[in-house]
C-alpha positions as a LaTeX table, in Angstrom:
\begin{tabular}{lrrr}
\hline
Residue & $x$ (\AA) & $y$ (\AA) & $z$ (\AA) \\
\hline
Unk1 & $-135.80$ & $-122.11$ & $-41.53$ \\
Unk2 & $-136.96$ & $-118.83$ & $-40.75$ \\
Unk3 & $-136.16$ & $-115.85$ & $-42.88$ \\
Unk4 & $-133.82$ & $-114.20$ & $-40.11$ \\
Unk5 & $-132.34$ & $-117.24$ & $-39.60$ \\
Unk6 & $-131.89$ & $-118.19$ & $-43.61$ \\
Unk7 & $-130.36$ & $-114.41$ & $-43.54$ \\
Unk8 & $-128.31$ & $-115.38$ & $-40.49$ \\
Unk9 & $-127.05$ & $-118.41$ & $-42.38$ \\
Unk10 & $-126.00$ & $-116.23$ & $-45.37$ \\
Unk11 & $-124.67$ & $-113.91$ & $-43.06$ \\
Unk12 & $-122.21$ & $-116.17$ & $-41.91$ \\
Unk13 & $-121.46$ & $-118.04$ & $-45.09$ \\
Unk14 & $-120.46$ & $-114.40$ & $-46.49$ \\
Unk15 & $-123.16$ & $-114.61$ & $-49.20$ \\
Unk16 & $-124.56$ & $-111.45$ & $-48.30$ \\
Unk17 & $-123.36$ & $-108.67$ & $-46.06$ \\
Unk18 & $-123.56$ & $-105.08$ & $-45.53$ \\
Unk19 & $-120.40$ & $-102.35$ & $-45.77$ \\
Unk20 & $-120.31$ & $-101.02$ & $-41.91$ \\
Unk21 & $-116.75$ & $-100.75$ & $-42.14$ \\
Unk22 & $-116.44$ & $-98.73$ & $-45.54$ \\
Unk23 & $-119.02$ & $-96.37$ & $-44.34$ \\
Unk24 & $-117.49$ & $-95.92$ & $-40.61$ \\
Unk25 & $-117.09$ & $-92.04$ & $-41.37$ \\
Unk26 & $-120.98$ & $-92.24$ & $-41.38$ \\
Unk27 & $-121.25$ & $-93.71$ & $-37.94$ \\
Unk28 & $-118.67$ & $-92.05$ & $-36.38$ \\
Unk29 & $-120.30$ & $-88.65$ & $-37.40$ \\
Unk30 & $-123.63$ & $-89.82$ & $-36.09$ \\
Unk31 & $-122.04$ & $-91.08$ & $-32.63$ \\
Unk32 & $-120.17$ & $-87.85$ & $-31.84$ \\
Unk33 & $-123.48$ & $-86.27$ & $-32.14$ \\
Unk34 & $-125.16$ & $-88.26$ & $-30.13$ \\
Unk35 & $-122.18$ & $-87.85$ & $-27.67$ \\
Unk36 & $-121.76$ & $-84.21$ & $-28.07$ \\
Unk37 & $-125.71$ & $-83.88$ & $-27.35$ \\
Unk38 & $-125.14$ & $-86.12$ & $-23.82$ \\
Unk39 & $-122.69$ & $-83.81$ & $-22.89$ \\
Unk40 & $-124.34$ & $-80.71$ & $-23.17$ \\
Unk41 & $-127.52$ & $-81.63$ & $-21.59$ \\
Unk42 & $-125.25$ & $-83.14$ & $-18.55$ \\
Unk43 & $-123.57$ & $-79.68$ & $-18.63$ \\
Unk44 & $-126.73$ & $-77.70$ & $-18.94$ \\
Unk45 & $-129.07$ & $-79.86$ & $-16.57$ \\
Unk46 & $-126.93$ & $-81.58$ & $-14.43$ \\
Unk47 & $-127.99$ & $-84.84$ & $-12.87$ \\
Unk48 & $-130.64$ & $-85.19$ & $-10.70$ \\
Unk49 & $-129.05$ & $-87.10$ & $-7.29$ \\
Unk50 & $-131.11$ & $-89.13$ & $-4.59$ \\
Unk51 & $-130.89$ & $-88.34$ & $-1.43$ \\
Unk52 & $-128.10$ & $-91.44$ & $-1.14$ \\
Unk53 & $-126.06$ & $-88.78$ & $-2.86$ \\
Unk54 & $-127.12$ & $-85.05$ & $-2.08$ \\
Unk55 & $-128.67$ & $-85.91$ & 1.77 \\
Unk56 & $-131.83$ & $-85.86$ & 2.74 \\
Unk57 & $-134.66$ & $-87.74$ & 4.60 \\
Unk58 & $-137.34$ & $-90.41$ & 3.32 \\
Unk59 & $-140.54$ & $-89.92$ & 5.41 \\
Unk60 & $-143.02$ & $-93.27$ & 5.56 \\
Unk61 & $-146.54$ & $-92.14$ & 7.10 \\
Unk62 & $-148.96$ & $-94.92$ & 8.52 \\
Unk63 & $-152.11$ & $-95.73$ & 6.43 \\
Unk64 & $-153.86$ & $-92.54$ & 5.52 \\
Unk65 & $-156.41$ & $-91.07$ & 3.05 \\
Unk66 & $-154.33$ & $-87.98$ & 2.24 \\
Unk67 & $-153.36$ & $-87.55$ & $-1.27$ \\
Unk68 & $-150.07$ & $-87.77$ & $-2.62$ \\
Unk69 & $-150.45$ & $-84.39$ & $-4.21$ \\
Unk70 & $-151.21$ & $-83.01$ & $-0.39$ \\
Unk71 & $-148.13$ & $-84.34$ & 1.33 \\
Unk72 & $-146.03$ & $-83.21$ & $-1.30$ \\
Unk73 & $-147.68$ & $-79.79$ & $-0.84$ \\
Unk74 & $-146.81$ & $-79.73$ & 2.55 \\
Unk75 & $-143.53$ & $-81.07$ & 2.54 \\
Unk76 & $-142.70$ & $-78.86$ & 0.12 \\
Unk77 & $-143.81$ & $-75.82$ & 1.89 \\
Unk78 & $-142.04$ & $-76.55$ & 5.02 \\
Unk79 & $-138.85$ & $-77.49$ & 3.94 \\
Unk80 & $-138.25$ & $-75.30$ & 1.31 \\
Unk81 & $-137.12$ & $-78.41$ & $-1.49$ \\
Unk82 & $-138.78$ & $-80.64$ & $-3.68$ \\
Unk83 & $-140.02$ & $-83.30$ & $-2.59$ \\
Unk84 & $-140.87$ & $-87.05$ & $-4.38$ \\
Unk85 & $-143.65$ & $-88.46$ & $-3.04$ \\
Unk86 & $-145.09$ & $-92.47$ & $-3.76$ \\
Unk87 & $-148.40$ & $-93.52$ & $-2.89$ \\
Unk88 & $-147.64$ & $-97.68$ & $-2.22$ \\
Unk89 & $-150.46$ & $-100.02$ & $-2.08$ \\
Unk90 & $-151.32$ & $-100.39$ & 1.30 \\
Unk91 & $-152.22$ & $-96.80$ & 1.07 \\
Unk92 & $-148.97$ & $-95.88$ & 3.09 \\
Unk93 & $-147.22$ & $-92.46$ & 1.52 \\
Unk94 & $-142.99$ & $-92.71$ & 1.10 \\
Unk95 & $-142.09$ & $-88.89$ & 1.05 \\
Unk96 & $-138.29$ & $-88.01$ & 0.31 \\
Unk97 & $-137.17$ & $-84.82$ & 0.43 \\
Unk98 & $-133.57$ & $-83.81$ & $-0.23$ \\
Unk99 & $-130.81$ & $-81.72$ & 1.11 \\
Unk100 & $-132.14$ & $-81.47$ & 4.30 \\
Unk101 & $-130.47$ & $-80.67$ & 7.55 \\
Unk102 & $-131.71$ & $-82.06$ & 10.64 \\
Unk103 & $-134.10$ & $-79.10$ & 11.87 \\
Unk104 & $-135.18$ & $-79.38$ & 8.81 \\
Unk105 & $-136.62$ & $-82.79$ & 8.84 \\
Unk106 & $-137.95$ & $-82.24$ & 12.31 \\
Unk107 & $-140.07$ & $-79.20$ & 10.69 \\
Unk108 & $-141.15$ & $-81.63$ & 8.01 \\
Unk109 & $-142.07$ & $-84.22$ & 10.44 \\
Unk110 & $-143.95$ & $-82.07$ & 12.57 \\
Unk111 & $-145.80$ & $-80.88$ & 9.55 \\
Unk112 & $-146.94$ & $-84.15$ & 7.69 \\
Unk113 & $-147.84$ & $-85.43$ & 11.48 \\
Unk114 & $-150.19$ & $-82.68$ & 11.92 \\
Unk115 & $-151.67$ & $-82.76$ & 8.21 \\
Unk116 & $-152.04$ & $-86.43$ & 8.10 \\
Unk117 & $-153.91$ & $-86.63$ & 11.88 \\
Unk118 & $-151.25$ & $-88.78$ & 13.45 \\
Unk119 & $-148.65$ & $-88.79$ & 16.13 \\
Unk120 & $-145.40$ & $-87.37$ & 16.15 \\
Unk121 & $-144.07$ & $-91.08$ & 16.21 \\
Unk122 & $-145.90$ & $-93.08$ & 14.02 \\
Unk123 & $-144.45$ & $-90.86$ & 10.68 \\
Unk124 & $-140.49$ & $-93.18$ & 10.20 \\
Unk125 & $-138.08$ & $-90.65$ & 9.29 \\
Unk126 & $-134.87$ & $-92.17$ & 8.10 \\
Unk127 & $-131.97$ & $-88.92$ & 7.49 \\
Unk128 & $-129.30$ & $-89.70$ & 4.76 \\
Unk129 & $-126.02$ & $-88.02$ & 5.44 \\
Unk130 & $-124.49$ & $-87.27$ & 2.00 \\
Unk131 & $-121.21$ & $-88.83$ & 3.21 \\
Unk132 & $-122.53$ & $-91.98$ & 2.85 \\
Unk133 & $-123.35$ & $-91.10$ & $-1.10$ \\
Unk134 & $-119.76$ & $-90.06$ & $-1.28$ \\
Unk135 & $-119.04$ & $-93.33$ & $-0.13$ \\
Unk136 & $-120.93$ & $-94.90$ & $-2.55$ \\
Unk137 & $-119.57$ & $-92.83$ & $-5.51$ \\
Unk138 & $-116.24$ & $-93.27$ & $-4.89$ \\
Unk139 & $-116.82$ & $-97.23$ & $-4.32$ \\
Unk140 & $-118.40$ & $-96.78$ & $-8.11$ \\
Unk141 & $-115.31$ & $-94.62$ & $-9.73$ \\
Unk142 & $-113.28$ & $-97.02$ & $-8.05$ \\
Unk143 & $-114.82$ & $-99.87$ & $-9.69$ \\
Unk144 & $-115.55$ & $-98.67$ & $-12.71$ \\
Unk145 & $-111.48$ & $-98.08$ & $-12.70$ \\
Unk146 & $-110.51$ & $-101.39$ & $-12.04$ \\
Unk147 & $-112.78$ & $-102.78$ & $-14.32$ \\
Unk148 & $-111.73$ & $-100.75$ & $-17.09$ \\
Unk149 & $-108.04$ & $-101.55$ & $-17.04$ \\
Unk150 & $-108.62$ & $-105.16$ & $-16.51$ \\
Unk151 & $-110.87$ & $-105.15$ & $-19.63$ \\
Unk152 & $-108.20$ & $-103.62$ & $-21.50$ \\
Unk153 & $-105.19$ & $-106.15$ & $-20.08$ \\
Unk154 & $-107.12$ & $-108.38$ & $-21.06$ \\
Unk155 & $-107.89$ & $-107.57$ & $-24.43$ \\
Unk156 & $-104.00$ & $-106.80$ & $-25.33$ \\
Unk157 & $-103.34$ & $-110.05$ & $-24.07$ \\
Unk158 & $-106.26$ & $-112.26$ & $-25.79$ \\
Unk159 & $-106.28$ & $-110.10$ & $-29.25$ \\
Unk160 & $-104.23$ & $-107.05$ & $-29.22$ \\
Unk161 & $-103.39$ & $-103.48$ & $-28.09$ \\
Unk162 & $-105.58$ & $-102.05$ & $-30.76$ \\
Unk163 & $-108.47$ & $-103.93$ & $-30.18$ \\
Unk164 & $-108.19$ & $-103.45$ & $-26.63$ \\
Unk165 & $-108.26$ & $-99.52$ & $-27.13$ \\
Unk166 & $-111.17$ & $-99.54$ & $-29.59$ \\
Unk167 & $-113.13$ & $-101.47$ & $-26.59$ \\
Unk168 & $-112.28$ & $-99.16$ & $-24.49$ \\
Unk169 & $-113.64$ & $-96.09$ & $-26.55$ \\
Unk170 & $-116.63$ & $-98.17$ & $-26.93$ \\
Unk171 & $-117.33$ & $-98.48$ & $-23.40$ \\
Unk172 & $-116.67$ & $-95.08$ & $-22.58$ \\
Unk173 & $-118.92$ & $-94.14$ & $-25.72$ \\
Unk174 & $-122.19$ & $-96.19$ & $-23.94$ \\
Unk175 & $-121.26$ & $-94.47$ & $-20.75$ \\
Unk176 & $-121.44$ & $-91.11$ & $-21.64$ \\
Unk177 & $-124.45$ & $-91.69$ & $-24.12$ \\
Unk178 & $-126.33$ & $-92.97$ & $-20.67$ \\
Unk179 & $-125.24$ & $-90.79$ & $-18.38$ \\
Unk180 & $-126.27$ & $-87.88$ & $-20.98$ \\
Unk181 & $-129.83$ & $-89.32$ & $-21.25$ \\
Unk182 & $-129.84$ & $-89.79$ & $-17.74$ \\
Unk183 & $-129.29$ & $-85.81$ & $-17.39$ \\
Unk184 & $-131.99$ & $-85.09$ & $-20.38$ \\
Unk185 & $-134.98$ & $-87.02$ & $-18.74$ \\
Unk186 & $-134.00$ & $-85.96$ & $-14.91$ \\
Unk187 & $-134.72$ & $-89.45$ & $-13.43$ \\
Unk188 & $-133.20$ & $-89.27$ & $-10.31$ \\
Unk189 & $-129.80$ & $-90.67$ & $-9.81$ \\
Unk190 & $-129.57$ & $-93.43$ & $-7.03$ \\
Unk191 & $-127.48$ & $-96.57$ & $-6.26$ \\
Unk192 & $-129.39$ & $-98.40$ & $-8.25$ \\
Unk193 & $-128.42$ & $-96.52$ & $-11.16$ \\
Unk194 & $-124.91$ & $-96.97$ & $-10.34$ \\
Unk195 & $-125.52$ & $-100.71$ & $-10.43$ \\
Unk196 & $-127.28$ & $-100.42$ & $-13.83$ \\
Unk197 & $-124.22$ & $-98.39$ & $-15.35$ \\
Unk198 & $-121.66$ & $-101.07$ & $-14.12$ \\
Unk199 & $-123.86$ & $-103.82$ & $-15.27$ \\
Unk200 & $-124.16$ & $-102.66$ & $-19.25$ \\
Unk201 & $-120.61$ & $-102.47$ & $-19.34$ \\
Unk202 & $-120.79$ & $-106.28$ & $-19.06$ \\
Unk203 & $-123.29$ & $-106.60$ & $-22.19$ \\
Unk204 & $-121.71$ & $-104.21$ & $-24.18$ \\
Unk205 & $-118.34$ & $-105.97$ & $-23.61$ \\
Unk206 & $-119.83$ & $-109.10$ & $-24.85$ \\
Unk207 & $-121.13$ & $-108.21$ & $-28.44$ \\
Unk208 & $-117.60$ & $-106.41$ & $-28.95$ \\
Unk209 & $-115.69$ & $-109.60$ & $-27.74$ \\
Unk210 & $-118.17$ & $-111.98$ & $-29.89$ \\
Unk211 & $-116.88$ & $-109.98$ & $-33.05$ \\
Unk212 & $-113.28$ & $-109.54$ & $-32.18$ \\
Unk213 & $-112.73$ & $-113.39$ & $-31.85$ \\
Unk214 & $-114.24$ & $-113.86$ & $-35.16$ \\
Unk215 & $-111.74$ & $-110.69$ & $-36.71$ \\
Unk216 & $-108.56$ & $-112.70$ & $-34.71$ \\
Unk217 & $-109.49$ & $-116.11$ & $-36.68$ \\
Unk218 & $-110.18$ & $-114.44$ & $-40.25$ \\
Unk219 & $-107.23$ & $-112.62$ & $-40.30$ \\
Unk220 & $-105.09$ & $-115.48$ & $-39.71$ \\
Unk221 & $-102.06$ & $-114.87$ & $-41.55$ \\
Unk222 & $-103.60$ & $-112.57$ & $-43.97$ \\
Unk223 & $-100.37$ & $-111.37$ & $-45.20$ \\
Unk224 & $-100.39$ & $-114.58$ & $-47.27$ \\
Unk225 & $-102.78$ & $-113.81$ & $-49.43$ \\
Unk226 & $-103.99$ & $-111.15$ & $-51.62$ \\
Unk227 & $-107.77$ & $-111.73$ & $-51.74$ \\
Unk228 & $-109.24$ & $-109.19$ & $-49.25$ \\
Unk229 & $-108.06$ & $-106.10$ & $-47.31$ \\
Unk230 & $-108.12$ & $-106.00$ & $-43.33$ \\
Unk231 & $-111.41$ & $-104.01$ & $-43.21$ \\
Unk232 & $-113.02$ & $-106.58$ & $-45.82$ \\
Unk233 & $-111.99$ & $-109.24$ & $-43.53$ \\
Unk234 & $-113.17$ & $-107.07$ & $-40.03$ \\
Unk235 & $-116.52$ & $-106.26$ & $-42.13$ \\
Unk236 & $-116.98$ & $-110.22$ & $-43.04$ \\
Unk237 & $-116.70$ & $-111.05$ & $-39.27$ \\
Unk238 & $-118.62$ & $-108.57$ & $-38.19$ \\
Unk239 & $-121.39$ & $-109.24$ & $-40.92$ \\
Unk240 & $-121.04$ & $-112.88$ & $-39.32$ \\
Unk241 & $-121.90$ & $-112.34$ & $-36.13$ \\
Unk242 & $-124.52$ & $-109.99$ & $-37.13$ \\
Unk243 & $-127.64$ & $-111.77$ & $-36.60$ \\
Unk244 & $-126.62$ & $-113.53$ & $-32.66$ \\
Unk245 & $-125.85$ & $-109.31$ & $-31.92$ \\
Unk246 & $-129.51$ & $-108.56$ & $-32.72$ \\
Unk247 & $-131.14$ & $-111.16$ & $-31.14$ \\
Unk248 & $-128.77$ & $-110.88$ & $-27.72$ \\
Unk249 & $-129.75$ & $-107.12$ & $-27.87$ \\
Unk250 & $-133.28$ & $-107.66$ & $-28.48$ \\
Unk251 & $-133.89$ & $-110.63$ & $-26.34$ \\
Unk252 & $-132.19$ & $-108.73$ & $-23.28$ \\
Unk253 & $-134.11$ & $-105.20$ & $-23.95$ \\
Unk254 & $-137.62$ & $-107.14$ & $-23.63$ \\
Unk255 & $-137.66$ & $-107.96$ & $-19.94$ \\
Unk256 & $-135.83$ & $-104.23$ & $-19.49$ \\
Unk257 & $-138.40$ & $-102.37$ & $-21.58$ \\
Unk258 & $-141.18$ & $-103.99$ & $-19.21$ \\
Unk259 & $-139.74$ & $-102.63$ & $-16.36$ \\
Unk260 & $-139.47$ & $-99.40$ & $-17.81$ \\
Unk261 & $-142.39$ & $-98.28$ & $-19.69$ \\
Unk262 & $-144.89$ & $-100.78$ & $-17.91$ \\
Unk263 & $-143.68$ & $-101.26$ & $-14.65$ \\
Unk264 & $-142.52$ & $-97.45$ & $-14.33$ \\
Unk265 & $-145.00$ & $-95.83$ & $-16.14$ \\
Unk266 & $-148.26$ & $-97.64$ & $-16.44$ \\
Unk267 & $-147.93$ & $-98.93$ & $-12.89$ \\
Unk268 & $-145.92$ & $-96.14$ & $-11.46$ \\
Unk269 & $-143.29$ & $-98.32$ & $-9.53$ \\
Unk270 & $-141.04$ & $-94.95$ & $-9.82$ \\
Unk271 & $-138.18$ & $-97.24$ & $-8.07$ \\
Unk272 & $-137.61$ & $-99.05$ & $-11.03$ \\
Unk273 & $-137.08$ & $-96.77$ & $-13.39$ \\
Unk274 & $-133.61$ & $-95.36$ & $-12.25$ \\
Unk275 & $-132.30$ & $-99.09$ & $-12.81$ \\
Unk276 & $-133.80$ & $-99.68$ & $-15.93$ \\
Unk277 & $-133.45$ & $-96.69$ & $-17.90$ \\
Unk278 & $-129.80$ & $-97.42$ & $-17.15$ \\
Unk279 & $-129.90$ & $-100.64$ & $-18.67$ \\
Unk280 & $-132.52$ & $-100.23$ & $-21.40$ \\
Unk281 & $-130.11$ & $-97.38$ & $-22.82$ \\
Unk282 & $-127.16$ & $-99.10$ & $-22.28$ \\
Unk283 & $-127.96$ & $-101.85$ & $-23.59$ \\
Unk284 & $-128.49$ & $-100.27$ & $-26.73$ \\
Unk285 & $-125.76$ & $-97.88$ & $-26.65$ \\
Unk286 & $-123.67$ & $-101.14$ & $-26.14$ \\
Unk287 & $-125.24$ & $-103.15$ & $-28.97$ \\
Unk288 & $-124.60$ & $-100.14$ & $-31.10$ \\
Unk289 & $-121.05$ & $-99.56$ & $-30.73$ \\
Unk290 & $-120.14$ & $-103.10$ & $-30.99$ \\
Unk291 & $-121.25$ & $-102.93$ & $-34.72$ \\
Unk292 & $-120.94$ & $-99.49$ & $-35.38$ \\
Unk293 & $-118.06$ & $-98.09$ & $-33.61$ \\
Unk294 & $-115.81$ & $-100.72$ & $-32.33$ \\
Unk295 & $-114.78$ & $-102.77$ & $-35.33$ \\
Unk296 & $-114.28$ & $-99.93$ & $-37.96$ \\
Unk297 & $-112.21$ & $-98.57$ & $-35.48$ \\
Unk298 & $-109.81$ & $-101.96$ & $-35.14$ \\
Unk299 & $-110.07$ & $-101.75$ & $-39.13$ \\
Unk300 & $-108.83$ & $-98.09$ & $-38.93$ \\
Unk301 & $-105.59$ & $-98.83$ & $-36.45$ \\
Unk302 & $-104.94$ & $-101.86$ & $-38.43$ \\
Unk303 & $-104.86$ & $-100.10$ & $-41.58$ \\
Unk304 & $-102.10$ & $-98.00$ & $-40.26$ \\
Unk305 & $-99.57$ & $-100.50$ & $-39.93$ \\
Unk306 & $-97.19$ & $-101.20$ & $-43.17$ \\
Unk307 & $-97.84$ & $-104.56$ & $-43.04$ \\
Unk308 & $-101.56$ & $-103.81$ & $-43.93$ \\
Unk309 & $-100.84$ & $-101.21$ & $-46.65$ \\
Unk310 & $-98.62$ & $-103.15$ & $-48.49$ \\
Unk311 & $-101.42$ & $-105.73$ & $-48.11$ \\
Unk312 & $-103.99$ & $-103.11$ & $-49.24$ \\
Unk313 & $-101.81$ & $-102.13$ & $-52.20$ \\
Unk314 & $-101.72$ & $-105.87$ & $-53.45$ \\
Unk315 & $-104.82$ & $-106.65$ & $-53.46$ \\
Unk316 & $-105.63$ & $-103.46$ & $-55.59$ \\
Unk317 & $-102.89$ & $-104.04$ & $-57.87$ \\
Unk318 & $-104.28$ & $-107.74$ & $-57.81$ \\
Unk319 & $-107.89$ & $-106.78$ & $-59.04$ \\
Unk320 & $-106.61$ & $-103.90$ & $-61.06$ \\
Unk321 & $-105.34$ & $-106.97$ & $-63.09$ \\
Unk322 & $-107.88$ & $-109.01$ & $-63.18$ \\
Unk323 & $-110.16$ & $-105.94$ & $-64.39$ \\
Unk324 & $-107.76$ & $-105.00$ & $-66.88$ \\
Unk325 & $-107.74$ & $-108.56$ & $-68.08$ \\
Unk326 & $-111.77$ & $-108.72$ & $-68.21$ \\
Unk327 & $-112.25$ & $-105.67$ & $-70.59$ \\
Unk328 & $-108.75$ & $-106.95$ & $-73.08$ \\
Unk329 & $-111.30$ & $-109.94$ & $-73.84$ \\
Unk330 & $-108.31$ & $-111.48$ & $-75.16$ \\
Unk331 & $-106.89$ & $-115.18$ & $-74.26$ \\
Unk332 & $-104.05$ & $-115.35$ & $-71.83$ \\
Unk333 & $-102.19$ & $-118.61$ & $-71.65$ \\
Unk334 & $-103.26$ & $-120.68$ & $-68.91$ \\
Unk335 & $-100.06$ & $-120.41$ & $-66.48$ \\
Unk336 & $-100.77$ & $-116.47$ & $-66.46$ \\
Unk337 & $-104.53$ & $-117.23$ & $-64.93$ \\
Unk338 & $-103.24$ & $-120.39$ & $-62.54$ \\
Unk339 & $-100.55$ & $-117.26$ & $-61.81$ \\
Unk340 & $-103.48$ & $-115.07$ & $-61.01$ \\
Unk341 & $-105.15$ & $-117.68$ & $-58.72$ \\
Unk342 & $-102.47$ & $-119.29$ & $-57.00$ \\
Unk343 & $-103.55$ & $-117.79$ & $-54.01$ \\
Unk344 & $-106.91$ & $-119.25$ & $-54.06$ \\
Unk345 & $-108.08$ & $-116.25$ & $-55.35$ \\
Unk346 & $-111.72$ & $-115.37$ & $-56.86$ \\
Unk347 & $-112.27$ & $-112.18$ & $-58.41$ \\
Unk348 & $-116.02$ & $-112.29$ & $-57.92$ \\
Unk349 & $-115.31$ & $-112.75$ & $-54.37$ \\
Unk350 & $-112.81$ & $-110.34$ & $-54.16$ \\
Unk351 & $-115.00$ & $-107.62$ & $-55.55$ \\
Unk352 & $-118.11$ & $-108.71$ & $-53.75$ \\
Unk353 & $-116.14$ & $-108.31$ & $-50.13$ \\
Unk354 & $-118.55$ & $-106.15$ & $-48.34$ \\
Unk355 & $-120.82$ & $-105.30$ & $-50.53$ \\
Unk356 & $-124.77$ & $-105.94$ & $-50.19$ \\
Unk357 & $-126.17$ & $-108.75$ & $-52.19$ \\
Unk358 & $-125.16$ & $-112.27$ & $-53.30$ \\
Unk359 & $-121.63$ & $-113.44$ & $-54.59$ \\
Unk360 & $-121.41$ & $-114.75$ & $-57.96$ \\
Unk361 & $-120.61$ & $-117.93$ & $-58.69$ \\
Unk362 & $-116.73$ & $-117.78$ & $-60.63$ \\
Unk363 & $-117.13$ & $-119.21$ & $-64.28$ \\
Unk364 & $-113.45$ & $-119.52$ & $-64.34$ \\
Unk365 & $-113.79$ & $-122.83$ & $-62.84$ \\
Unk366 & $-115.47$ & $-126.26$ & $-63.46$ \\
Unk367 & $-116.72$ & $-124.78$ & $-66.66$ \\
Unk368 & $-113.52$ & $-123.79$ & $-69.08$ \\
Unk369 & $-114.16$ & $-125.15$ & $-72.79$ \\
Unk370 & $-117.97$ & $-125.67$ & $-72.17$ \\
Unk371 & $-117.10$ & $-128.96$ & $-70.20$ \\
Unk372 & $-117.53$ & $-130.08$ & $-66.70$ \\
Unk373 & $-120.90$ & $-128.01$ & $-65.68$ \\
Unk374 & $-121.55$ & $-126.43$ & $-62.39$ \\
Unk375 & $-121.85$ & $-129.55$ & $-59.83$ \\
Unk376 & $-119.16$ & $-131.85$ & $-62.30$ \\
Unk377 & $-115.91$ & $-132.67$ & $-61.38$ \\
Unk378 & $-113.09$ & $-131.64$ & $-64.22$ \\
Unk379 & $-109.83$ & $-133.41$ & $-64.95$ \\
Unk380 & $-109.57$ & $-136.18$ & $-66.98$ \\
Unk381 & $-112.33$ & $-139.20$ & $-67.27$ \\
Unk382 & $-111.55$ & $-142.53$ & $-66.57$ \\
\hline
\end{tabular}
């Protein structure tokens, strides 16, 4: 077995596992920075919105031996706006220019015609009315709506109202965080950005859902016993599940970072990049407050109720006694420990929960009076 998976393996067994839920004051700090820095360069910059969304016209020339840099130069000049201009590989120029009124695009026309040596008629101008953006964006609000309070229905129903509100913040955490970056690196906003936002809502739904299931089976009637706390139990499940997050994450980010950094930048296929800086940060975004944000903050609500601090309070009292009885170093008769352990109880594992590093094998048990070694049976021998 590989080492991840041997550490996956462990992961799951509970051998090892990693506080995220006792240091969720450290991730929350970190993720309203993050957040807080999205929505100031959103304030500050503003997005950057196609011509699907702002107006405009997309101007495709016939084969030509003008420069990109030129037609942009002119297109520029004569319309007064900036202009985006793709070079595609039959040597054809796309040249989109926003916010443009009708005279405007005529001008433009008339311009790039006479630059590039052609007729009036062979440069295709296609005029976007922004209209049809608003169209589009309220489609998107109105989706992203729906979606949202079926996701949380849903969640109240399957699990509960608490975990359906912590997925929520979650979501609405990766949103912002994208839409933020979007704002920071200027990439132009287009439908196909929309699509990428509703589509990482999806993925980040899934890692948050993966963990939540395994949280509603461990604390299966938790008030029964007194070996671990609700956030030992949500930091167990989540330490669980660990390993299938990263690889998900990672294995969907591959194909997305190609698009990106390759596709985009080395081969400067500028259309993909307004899909797949969507999804490349919200992908992460989403695999990051699925661990990070989402199940400390079910541990947090939880912790609120009575049920769980009288819980809490046992299970201190609990290993308060079994402490106190480590340092006496005195004998107790043996109905006081089967007392102690009625529930099942191991103090090792109590203390380990959530903690980095292996679990301890108890010595309470199979090995009293020197007899019946680790891998023996006790009781009496026939």
């Amino acid at each position: 077995m590989s080492k991840l998976g041997n550490l996956g393996a462990r992961l799951y067994r509970g051998e090892v596992g990693y506080d995220f839920v006792g240091k969720r004051m450290i991730w929350y700090g970190i993720s309203i920075l993050i957040t807080i820095t999205a929505i100031v360069g959103l304030s500050v910059r503003g997005l950057n919105m196609g011509i699907e969304f702002s107006g405009g016209a997309v101007f495709n020339t016939p084969k030509t031996a003008v420069s990109a840099t030129q037609a942009q130069h002119v297109a520029e000049e004569t319309s007064g706006h900036t202009a985006i201009v793709q070079k595609l590989g039959d040597s054809t120029l796309r040249i989109q220019v926003s916010e443009l009124t009708t005279e405007q695009s005529r001008a433009t026309q008339e311009a790039l015609a006479k630059k590039l040596d052609v007729p009036l008629d062979k440069i295709n101008t296609d005029i976007v009315g922004p209209s049809w953006g608003d169209q589009i964006a309220n489609k998107a609000w109105t989706g992203l709506a729906i979606f949202m309070i079926l996701v949380v229905i849903y969640l109240a129903i399957a699990f509960e109202w608490r975990m359906a509100l912590a997925a929520l913040v979650a979501l609405i955490h990766d949103l912002t965080i994208t839409v933020g970056i979007y704002a920071l690196v200027g990439f132009e906003v287009t439908p196909g950005t929309v699509i990428g936002l509703l589509t990482i809502l999806g993925y980040s739904l899934y890692d948050t859902v993966v963990v939540f299931d395994g949280l509603k089976e461990g604390a299966k009637d938790i008030t029964k016993q007194t070996r671990w706390t609700y956030s030992e139990i949500a930091n167990r499940s989540l330490n669980s599940t660990l390993v299938r997050s990263i690889n998900t994450t990672v294995v969907a980010l591959l194909p997305v970072a190609g698009l990106l950094f390759i596709g985009g930048g080395f081969l400067g296929a500028g259309m993909l990049n307004d899909i797949s800086l969507a999804l490349f940060v919200g992908l992460a975004a989403g695999a990051y407050s699925s661990i990070f944000i989402a199940t400390p903050l079910v541990a947090d609500l939880k912790e609120r109720d009575p049920q769980m601090k009288a819980l809490a309070k046992r299970v201190r009292a609990k290993r308060a006694a079994a402490a106190a009885k480590g340092e006496s170093g005195t004998e107790q008769p043996q109905d006081a420990v089967d007392g102690l352990d009625a529930e099942g109880d191991d103090e090792d594992d109590a203390a380990a929960a959530g903690v980095v590093g292996p679990r301890r094998q108890s010595a309470g048990r199979g090995g009293r009076d020197g007899r019946g070694g680790r891998g023996r049976p006790s009781g009496k021998r026939r």
